[in-house]
C-alpha positions, 0 to 999 in steps of 0.5 A, a space after each residue: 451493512 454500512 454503505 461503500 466506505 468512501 471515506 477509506 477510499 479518498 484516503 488512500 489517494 490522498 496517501 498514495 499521492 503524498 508519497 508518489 508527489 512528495 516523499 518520492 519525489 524528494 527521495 529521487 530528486 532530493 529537493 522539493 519546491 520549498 524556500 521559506 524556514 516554515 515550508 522547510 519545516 513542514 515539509 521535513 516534518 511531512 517527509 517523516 510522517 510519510 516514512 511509513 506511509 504504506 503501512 496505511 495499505 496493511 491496515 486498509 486491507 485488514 479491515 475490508 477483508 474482514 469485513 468482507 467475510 464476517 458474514 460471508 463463507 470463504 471460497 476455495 483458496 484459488 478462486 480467493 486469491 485469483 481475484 487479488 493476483 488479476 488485480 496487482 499483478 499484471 501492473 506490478 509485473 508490467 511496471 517491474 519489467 519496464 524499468 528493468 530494461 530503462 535502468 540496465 540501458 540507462 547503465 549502458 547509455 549514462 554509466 550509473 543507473 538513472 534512478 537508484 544507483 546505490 544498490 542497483 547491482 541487486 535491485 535491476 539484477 536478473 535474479 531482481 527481475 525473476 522475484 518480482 515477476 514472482 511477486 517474492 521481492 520482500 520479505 522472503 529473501 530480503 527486508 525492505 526494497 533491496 530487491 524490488 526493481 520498481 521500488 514502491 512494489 514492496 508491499 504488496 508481497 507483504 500484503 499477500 501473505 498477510 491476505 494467504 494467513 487470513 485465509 488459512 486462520 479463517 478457514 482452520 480455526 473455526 471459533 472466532 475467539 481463537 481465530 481473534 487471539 491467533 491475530 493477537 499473536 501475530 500483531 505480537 510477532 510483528 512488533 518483536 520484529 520490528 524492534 528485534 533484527 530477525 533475517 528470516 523469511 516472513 520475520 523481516 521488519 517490513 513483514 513485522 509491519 505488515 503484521 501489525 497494520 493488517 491484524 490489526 485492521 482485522 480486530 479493529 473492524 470485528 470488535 466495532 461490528 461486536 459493539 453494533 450487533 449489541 448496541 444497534 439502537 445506539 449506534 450512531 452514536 457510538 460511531 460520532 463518539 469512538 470517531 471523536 476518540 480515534 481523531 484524539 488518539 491519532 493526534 496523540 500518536 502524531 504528537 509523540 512521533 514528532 516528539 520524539 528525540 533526534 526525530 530519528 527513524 527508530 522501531 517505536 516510530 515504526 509501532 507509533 505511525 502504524 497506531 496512527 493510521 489505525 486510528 487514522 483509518 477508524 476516523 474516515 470509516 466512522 466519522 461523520 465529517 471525516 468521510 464527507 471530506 475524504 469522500 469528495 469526487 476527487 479524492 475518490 478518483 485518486 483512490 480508485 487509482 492509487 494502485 496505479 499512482 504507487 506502481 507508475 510513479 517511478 517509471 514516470 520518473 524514469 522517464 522525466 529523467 531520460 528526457 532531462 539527459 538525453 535532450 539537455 534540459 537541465 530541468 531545476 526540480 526545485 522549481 515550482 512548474 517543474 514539480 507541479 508538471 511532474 504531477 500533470 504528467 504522471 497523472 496523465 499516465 496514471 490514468 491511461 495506465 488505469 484505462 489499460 490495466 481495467 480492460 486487461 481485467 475485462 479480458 482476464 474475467 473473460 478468459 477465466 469465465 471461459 476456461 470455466 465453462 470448457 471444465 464444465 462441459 468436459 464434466 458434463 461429457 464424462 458424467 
């Protein structure tokens, strides 16, 4: 077994912030606090990288679940996803809630919507809440965010049910060969969706993607551990020599994507950025230099809360916004201080939000030990 994969670790906060502090902040405030042509056009080109920057999340979780179980038997399905629901859900209901009530008062006080006017009759709507309480906002009844409340909230049902899938695949089909061939199949089923509108539940695009960043995770992780079992004396060479060739296809994957005409947001775009982070992915897990970087303290810090960076973004914005209106401080958000203070404040919450969410799982562990020790006792009474 390798050690903690660090590498996946810093990645994921640096992701999650370059999404939160940039793709969002752009989205929400529309400018960014950059003048000059060359910084205009990285940012533009940055922005478009990280359209689909979540997809990285799909392929992350693929690849540690199957690691997690290729030498381990699975549990019953409760205790499976018990320990996946206590770690999302409470944050992510708490967060959907809280800007719920801050974008129906805003209605009231400012006449719109602070945040996400366009839409926001379906986003903030009773039945909007009721989903995402539920943890049903994407992919069931609508594709993308149309009824996330907190918008960055809508992967993580696509995460789950790619996580129930796994669980059923691996628990009904017993021979890995077909168990590899069914995850074949689903990668297919995702991209036919994302090339093809299909307005079903599970077959939305946003759902097609999840299929074909987790699945793929999956496979990527079994095939490399297949090759260690078979080659153990070589290794580490094979991981310094696959890691060189992820780091050139991830170039290859970014070069078309950038290359591509009209830089439009197109289904091949989608297919080509999830090959990306794939690639992306196997870099920070097996390459040498590439972990050293990504496994720096402070990237690991900002993985360790990247859940929380992606769910208390848009409620922190939230907040700024209420604070420029009500008190008048017609905050220029194009401003360099102004941004760089968005990204202390956010953190700060970030982490008492992190602080909180750790002991509410301390006492969930805690009540949940309980309640097993009372059914316990109660079968030892009757026995």
């Amino acid at each position: 077994m390798e050690k903690k994969y660090t590498g996946i670790t810093g990645l994921r906060g640096i992701t999650a912030c370059l999404i939160a502090y940039v793709f969002h902040y752009l989205l929400i405030f529309y400018v960014m606090p950059v003048k000059s042509d060359l910084g205009i056009s990285i940012l533009s080109k940055l922005g478009y990288i990280l359209l689909n920057a979540s997809d990285v999340f799909f392929v992350m979780s693929g690849f540690l679940l199957a690691r997690k179980y290729e030498n381990k038997p699975l549990e019953n399905f409760g205790k499976y996803m018990s320990s996946k629901v206590k770690k999302i859900y409470p944050l992510m209901i708490f967060t959907a809630i809280v800007v719920f009530v801050a974008e129906n008062v805003g209605l009231r006080i400012f006449g719109e919507y602070p945040l996400h006017d366009e839409g926001g009759h379906l986003r903030y709507s009773i039945q909007a809440l009721i989903l995402n309480v539920t943890g049903l906002q994407t992919g069931i009844f609508a594709d993308g965010d149309t009824y996330a409340t907190n918008g960055p909230s809508w992967f993580i049902t696509v995460i789950l049910i790619c996580q129930i899938l796994l669980y059923i695949i691996l628990k009904n089909v017993k021979k890995e060969k077909h168990q590899n061939l069914i995850f074949v199949a689903f990668i297919v089923i995702g991209v036919i969706t994302v090339f093809k509108t299909i307005h079903l539940p599970l077959l939305y695009s946003c759902v097609g993607r999840g299929y074909i960043g987790f699945f793929a995770g999956v496979l990527m992780r079994r095939a490399i551990a297949g090759i260690y079992e078979k080659k153990q004396k070589y290794q580490n060479y094979i991981k310094e020599g696959s890691a060189i060739i992820a780091a050139l296809l991830a170039v290859l994957f970014l070069y078309l994507v950038l290359g591509e005409k009209g830089g439009g947001v197109t289904p091949l775009f989608y297919v080509r950025m999830i090959g990306f982070w794939v690639f992306m992915t196997y870099l920070v897990v097996y390459g040498f230099l590439a972990n050293k970087f990504f496994g720096v303290k402070v990237f690991q810090w900002l993985g360790d809360r990247a859940m929380v960076v992606f769910l208390c973004n848009i409620p922190t914005d939230l907040g700024i916004v209420y604070a420029d209106r009500l008190l008048g401080l017609n905050l220029n958000y194009e401003d360099t201080r102004i941004w760089i203070l968005h990204i202390v404040i956010s953190l700060i919450v970030v982490e008492v939000m992190y602080r909180c969410d750790q002991k509410f799982g301390i006492f969930l562990n805690k009540l949940s030990c309980n309640l097993s020790r009372k059914e316990e006792r109660k079968e030892a009474n009757k026995s």
